[in-house]
C-alpha positions, 0 to 999 in steps of 0.5 A, spaced: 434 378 496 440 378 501 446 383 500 450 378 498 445 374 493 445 381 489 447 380 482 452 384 479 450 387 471 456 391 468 457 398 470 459 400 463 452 397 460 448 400 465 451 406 464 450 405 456 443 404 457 443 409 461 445 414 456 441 412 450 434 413 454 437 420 456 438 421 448 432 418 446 428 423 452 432 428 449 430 427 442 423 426 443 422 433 448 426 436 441 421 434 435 415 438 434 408 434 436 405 435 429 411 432 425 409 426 424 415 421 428 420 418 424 419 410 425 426 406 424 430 400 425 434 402 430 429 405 433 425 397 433 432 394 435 432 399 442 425 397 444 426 390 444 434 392 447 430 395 453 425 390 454 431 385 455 435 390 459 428 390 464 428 382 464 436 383 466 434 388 472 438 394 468 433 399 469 428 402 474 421 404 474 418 411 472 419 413 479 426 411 481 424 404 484 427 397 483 425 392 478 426 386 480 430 382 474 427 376 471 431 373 466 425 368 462 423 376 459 431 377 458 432 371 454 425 372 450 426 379 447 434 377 445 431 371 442 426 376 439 432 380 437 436 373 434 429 372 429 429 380 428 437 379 425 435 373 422 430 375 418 433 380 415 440 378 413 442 382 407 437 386 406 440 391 411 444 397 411 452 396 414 449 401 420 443 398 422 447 390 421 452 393 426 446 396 431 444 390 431 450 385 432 453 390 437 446 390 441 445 382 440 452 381 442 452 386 449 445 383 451 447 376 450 454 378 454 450 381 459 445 375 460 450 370 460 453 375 467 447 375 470 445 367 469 453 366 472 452 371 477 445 368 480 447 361 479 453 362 484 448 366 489 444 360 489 450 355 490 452 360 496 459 362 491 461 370 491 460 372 484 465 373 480 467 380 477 466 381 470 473 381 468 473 375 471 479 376 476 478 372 483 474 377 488 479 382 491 479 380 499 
């Protein structure tokens, strides 16, 4: 993909993703191997988040290098999230409803940059920033 065809993913997300694979890290090198691990839905509703995150390009590989974005797998796993909400609706504690709005919103957000910004590459348009202001020259 040339320079100019390059998708722009917001930086804040990226950064967020970022500081929530560094917590769960963190917590995993922390906990004693013998307890057994505490399994929980915020911890379902980051799995699914990271895979669409890799479908979005949002992240690298174990050693550093690019993967390439593919925005079926994105959609796929936020749909999986869209069906994860659905079937739980009202049997849900108020955090883990707000984990999963707030994920759902933010990946869906994310997706919808993405899909804007390719589809402008492929047109040959310069994409537009994510605060929706003309391109500075």
């Amino acid at each position: 993909m040339s320079d100019e065809a390059r998708i722009h993913v917001d930086d804040d997300w990226k950064a967020e993703a970022r500081r929530e694979k560094e917590r769960l890290a963190s917590e995993v090198e922390a906990r004693d191997p013998a307890e057994p691990r505490e399994v929980n839905f915020a911890e379902l509703v980051n799995l699914l988040a990271m895979q669409a995150m890799v479908g979005l390009g949002g992240l690298s590989g174990p050693g550093g290098q690019s993967i390439p974005p593919n925005p079926e797998i994105a959609k796929h796993y936020i749909d999986l999230l869209d069906i994860l909400d659905q079937k739980t609706k009202n049997n849900l504690t108020d955090p883990e409803k707000r984990i999963i709005d707030t994920t759902l919103y933010n990946l869906r957000m994310a997706y919808v940059e993405f899909i804007t910004a390719l589809s402008e590459a492929r047109q040959g348009q310069t994409p537009t920033p994510p605060d929706g202001q003309p391109p500075r020259p």
